[in-house]
PLY file of the C-alpha trace (Angstrom):
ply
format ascii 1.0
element vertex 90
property float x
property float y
property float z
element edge 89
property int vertex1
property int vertex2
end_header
53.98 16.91 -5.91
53.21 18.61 -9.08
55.16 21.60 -10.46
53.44 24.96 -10.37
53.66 27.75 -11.46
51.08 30.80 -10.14
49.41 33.61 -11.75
49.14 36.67 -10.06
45.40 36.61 -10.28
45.43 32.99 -8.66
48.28 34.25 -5.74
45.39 37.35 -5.43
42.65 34.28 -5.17
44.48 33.05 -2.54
44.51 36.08 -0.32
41.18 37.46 -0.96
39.34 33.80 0.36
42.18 32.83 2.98
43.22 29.79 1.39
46.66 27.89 1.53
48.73 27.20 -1.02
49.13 23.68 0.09
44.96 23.54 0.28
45.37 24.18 -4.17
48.12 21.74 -4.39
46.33 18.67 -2.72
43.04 19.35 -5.08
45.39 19.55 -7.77
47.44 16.33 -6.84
44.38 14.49 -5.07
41.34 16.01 -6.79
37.32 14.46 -6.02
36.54 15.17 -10.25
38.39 17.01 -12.91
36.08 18.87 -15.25
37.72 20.17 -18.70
37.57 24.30 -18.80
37.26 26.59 -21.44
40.55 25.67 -24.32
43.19 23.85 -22.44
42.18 24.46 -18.88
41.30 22.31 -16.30
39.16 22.52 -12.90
40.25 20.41 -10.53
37.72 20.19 -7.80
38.21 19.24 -4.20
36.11 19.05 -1.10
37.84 20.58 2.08
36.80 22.10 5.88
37.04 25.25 5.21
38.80 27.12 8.54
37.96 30.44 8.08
34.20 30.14 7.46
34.01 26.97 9.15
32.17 24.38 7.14
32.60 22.15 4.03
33.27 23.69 1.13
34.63 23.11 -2.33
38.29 24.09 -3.77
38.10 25.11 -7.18
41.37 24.70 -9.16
41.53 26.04 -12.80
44.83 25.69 -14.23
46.58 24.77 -17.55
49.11 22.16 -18.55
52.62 23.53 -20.49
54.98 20.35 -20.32
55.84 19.45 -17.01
54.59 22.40 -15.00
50.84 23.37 -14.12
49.89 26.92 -14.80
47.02 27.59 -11.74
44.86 30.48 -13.17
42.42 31.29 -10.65
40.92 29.47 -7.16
37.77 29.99 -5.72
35.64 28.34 -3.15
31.92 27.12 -3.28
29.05 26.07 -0.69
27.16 24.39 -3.09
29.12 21.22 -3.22
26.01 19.48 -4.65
25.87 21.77 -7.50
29.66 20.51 -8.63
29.72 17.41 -7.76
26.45 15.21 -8.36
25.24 14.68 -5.41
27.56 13.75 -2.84
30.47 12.12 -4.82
33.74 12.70 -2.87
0 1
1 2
2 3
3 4
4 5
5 6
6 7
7 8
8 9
9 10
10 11
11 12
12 13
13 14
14 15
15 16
16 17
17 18
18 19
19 20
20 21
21 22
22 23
23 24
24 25
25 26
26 27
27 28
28 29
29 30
30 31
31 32
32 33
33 34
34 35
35 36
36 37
37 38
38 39
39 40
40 41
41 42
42 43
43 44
44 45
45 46
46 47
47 48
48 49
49 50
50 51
51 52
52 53
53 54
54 55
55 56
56 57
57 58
58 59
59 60
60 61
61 62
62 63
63 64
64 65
65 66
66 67
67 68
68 69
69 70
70 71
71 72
72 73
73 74
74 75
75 76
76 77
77 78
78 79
79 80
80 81
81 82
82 83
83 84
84 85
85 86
86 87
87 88
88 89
């Protein structure tokens, strides 16, 4: 398991679109396709069933690297899997 560190704004992320913590950490240790962000971020993206709405959906990660601890800035979800990830990768 990786060592994380949340924003507030991410631990808000997590509340407003009833998602686990552990749902962030498996994209973030198991990820489909990691996409570089804007300076030293990271999105680490991750299809999962979604409980709440319930239907596939994808887990958007964006987080930062300092040593050996990952700085998660903000989650959010998407229904247009296609859109993010090519065309059915997994």
């Amino acid at each position: 398991m990786t060592n994380l560190r949340w924003t507030p704004h991410a631990l808000e992320g997590l509340a407003d679109r009833e998602l686990g913590r552990e749902e962030v950490e498996e994209t973030i240790d198991e990820p489909a396709l990691t996409v570089p962000g804007r300076g030293n971020r990271t999105v680490f993206l991750r299809k999962y069933h979604d409980r709440v709405l319930g239907q596939e959906m994808l887990l958007c990660v964006v987080a930062e690297q300092h040593g050996d601890e990952v700085v998660v800035v903000t989650v959010y979800k998407a229904s247009k899997i296609d859109k993010y990830l090519g065309g059915g990768s997994s």
